[in-house]
Structure formats: C-alpha cells, structure tokens
N, C-alpha and C positions, 0 to 999 in steps of 0.2 A: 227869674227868681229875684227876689227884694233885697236887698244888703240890709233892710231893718230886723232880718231874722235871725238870728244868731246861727243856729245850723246851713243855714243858705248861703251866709255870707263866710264863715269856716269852710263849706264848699268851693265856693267859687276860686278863692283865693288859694288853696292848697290842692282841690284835686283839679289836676292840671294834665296827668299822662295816663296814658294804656287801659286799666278798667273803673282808676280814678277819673277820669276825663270821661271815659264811656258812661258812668254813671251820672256824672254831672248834666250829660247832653240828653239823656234819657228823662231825668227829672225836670229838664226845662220844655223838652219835647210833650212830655206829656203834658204840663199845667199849660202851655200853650194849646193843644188841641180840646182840652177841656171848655178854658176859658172860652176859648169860639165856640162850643158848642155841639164838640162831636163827643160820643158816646167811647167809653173805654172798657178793655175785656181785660183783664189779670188772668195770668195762668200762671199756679202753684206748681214746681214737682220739690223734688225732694224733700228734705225733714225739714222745712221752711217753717210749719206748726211748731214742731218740736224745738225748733229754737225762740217761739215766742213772737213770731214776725206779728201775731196782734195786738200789738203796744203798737203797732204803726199801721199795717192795715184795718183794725177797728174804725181807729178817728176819721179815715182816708174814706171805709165806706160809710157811714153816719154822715159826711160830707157832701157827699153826692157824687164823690169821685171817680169811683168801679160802678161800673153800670149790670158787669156780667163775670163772674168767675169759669177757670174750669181750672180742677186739680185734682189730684188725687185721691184717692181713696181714703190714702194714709194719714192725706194732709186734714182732709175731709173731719177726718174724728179726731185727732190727736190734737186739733185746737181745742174739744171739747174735756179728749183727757184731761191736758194742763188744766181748763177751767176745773175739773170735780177733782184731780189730785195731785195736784203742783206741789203741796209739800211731802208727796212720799217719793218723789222723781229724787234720784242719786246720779251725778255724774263721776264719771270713768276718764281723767284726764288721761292715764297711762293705755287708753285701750291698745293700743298697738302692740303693748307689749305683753297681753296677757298670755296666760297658757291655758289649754285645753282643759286644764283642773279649774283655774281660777272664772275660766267660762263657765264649768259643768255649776258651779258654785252659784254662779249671778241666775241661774236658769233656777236651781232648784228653791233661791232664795223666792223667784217671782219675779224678777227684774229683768226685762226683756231691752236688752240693748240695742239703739239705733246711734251710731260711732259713737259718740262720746256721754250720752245720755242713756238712762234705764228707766224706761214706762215699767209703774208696778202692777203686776197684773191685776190682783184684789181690786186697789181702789179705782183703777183706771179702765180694766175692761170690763171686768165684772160686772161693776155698778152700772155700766152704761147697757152693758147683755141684759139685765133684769128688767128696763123699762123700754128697750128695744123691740124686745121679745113680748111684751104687754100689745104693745102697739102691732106685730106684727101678725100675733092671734087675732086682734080686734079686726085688724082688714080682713083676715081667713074666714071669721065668721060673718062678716058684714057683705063679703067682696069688694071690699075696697081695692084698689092698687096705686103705689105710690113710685117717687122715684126714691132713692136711697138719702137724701140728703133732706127732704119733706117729713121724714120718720126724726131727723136730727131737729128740723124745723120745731117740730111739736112736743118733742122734749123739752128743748128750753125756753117756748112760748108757756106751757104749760106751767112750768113751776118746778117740775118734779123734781129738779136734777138740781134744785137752789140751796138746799141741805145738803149739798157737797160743797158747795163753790169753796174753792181755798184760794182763789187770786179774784182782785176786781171785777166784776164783767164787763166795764168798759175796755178792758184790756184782751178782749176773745173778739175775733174777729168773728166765726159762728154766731154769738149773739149779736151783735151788728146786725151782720145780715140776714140774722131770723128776723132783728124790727122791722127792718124794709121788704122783707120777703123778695129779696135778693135772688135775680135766675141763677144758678149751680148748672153744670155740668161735671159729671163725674166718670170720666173713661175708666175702664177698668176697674171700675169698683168691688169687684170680686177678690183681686188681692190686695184685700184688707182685712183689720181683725176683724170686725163688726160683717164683711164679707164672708170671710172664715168661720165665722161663729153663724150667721145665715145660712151657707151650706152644710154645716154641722147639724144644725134643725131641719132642713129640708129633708137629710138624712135618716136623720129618726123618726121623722114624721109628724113633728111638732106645727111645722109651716111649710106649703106649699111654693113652689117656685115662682109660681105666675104670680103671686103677690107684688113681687119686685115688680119695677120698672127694668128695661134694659137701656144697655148700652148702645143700640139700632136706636130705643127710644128715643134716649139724650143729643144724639147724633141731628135726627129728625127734629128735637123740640131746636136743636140749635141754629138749625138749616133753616124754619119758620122766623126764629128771632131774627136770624140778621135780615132776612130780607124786609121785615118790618121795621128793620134798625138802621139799613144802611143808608138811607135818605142823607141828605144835608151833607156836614160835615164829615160824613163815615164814622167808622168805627176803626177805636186806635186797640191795638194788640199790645201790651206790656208783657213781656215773657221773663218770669223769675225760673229760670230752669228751663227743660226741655222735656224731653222722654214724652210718654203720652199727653199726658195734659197742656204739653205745646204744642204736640204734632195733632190732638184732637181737631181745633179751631183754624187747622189750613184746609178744610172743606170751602172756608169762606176763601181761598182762591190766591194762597201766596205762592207767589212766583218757584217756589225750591220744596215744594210739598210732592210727595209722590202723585204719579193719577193726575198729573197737569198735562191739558195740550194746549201749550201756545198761550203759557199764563192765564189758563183760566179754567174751573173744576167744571170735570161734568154735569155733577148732582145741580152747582149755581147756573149752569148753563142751561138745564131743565126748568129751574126758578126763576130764571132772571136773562131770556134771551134776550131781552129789551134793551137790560140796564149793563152790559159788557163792562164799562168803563170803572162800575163799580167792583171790578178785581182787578183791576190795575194799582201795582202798591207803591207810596211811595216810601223810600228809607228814609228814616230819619237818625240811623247811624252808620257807620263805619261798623266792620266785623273788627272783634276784638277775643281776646282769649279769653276763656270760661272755664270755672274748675268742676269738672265733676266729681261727686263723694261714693257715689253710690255704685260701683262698677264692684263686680264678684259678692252677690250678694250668697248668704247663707243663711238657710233657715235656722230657727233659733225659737226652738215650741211652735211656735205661731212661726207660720211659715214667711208672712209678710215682713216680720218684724228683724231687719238685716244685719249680720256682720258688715260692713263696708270697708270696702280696702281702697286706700287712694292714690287716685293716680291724674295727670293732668293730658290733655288733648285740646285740640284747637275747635275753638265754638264762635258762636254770634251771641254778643250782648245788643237787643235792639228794643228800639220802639220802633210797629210800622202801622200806618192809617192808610184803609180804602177812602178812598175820595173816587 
C-alpha cells in the first residue's frame, strides 16, 4: 500500500495487532496478487449489504478488483433493498434490550430487523416482489430459466427499479456488478426474502420451480469457472465472513474444507487430474479471532430476516491464492 493515500497510510501506522494487523496484511495481500495478475473471488456472509459495505465494494468492482462473488441470499438483495429504500431503514441502537411487546410492535409496524437495523417491508420487499414476479411469469411462459441473481441483473439493467433509488447507485455494489455482468454465486438462496417470496408463488401456482436455477447449478457453473480461471497467477479467496458463502468456494480445494483427501477435492480431482498443484494453497495470513453476529437466529415474519444474539468464538481472518 502507498503512504500517498490517506486511509492506507492511517493503516499502516495504527493497525499494528490482532484483527487490526490481520486486516492490514489481508489488504496488502490482496492488491498484491491482483497487481501480478491473478484473479480474486469475494465471499459475502452476513448483513455485510445491510451495513452498506457498497460505498467500498462498488468502486473495488467497477475497478477490476473482484473477479467473482459468492454470498448470500440475504446479502444478495438487501444491497438492492438499501438501493430502492435507504430512507425508510430505522435503526434500533438498544436492540438487545428490547421486549417481546416492543418486537411484536416493530413487526406489526413492517420493520423487519437484522441486529441493529429494520428493512421496511413496503418499500423494500414489496417493491422488489412486484418486478421479480414480472420477470418470473415472463420465463414461465417463455421457458426461460435463470439463476436467482440474473433476475436481480435485469432489474436494475432495465430501468425499472430507478424510481426508487434513494441512495447513489455508485454506492450498490449490485449495480456495479450488473455493468460488468459480474459471475455471482448464491448458496442457499432459498433462505432469502425474495427466496421466501419464490416459494410462496410456487405455492399458489403463480410460478413454477424449474424456473429457478439451483444450487447443484451454481456449484457446477462455479466448478467450470475456476478451471477456466485457475491458469497463471490463481485465484485469491477474500473471505468477509464464513457460513456458506465461504464454505461454498472450498470445492476449489482448500486444505480444511470437508470431503478433502490429501488436500485436494474430488469434484477438481475429476476436472483437473492433470493440474493437482493447482489445490495447493498458500496462506497468506496467520489465524486470527473473528466475531460472529449472527448465532440463534429467529424468525421474525420473514423467516430469513434474524433476531441475532451475540456471542464471540475463534475463527480465520485470511486471504488465500491457488497457484
């Protein structure tokens, strides 16, 4: 990193120890493996959207930075909620301390809370069900079939969803990477609202299942990219969070992924008897403690949409690159 940048060089000089330090080495690690030339995958989990992370992941993809995402469901739409209703979002500094009246109250007002924040339902699911559900009849009677994230794509390529914006859109990382039409993977997309609200309609009979793309799908489209990808310099892993969306992308062969023999995954060992070397990972950090938020969750209307109680456990903050 530069000392001509002002947050870089505030970095440098202050975060010195434990997940200050970890983060420091993680952001040099990666503009290092970009700069030579290997390709980089970002994986979302938690309410990472919900806090706004694209004020910084927007510019980073428009950059050429992220090559590949894979997040969640949750994270999936809720960069898009913020985009269509950022000013009816309310936060809840005291949630910890609510009571079971003062929850029944945020529920019945419409305000679906994820810890400390409330997505409102009106402007933020709703409006997104209405032009989802357009597009999902459209493939029923076309046959088309998409993956869950190409329905987002065509949203806000389209137009339709620009008579909401209430924040920038250089600040949504979704539109980002609807310009470059950006590879997504999205495990578990089903518990999600727009997932939730899918099998609601599959329900009634409004749309068909086979419409979706699945999750065997994205698994499969993800197993093709990398071996097109892994050439050269490899592909570096950025993991903001864990859960599935980090545990999705250890098919490509990390050493502490379940289903390994001998450091290296069966499905790549099918793809790539040739190329072995290319699951061999190197670390390029130290394990370091990681806070999880999202432990005991509770439904809340929308069954995706979490109480979260907090608690700390010992984790890995890393960057790591196949070569």
């Amino acid at each position: 990193m530069s000392n001509t940048r002002p947050v870089s060089a505030f970095m440098e000089r202050h975060y010195l120890h434990f997940n200050a330090a970890a983060l420091m080495d993680a952001a040099k690690a990666f503009k290092v493996h970009k700069t030579a030339g290997g390709k980089m995958m970002v994986t979302l989990a938690g309410a990472m959207s919900t806090g706004e992370l694209g004020k910084i992941l927007a510019e980073m993809i428009r950059r050429g930075m992220v090559d590949i995402i894979s997040c969640t469901g949750a994270n999936l739409e809720e960069d898009v909620m913020n985009l269509v209703a950022h000013d009816h979002y309310e936060r809840v500094p005291n949630y910890r301390d609510l009571t079971p009246t003062e929850e029944r109250a945020l529920m019945d007002r419409g305000m679906n809370r994820v810890t400390d924040t409330c997505i409102p339902e009106h402007e933020a699911f709703r409006r997104l069900e209405k032009h989802a559900v357009d597009l999902w009849k459209k493939d029923q009677a076309g046959g088309g079939r998409r993956f869950p994230h190409q329905y987002f794509y065509e949203m806000i390529t389209s137009g339709v969803l620009k008579q909401y914006y209430q924040i920038d859109p250089k600040d949504s990382w979704m539109v980002a990477a609807a310009e470059r039409n950006l590879p997504i993977v999205v495990p578990g997309w089903e518990d999600s609202t727009l997932g939730n609200i899918f099998a609601a309609h599959c329900l009634i009979g409004d749309c068909n299942v086979t419409i979706m793309k699945t999750g065997i799908e994205y698994m499969m489209f993800l197993a093709d990219w990398y071996k097109n990808n892994c050439s050269g310099k490899g592909i570096g892993f950025f993991q903001i969070g864990g859960g599935i969306a980090g545990g999705f992308p250890h098919l490509c062969g990390a050493h502490d992924a379940p289903g390994l023999a001998d450091g290296r995954h069966p499905l790549l060992e099918l793809l790539l008897p040739d190329q072995r070397q290319h699951h061999q990972l190197r670390w390029l950090q130290r394990r370091c403690a990681q806070r999880e938020d999202h432990v005991g969750q509770v439904g809340h209307r929308h069954p995706e949409i979490h109480h979260r109680e907090r608690r700390y456990h010992r984790g890995t903050a890393y960057v790591r690159v196949h070569s």
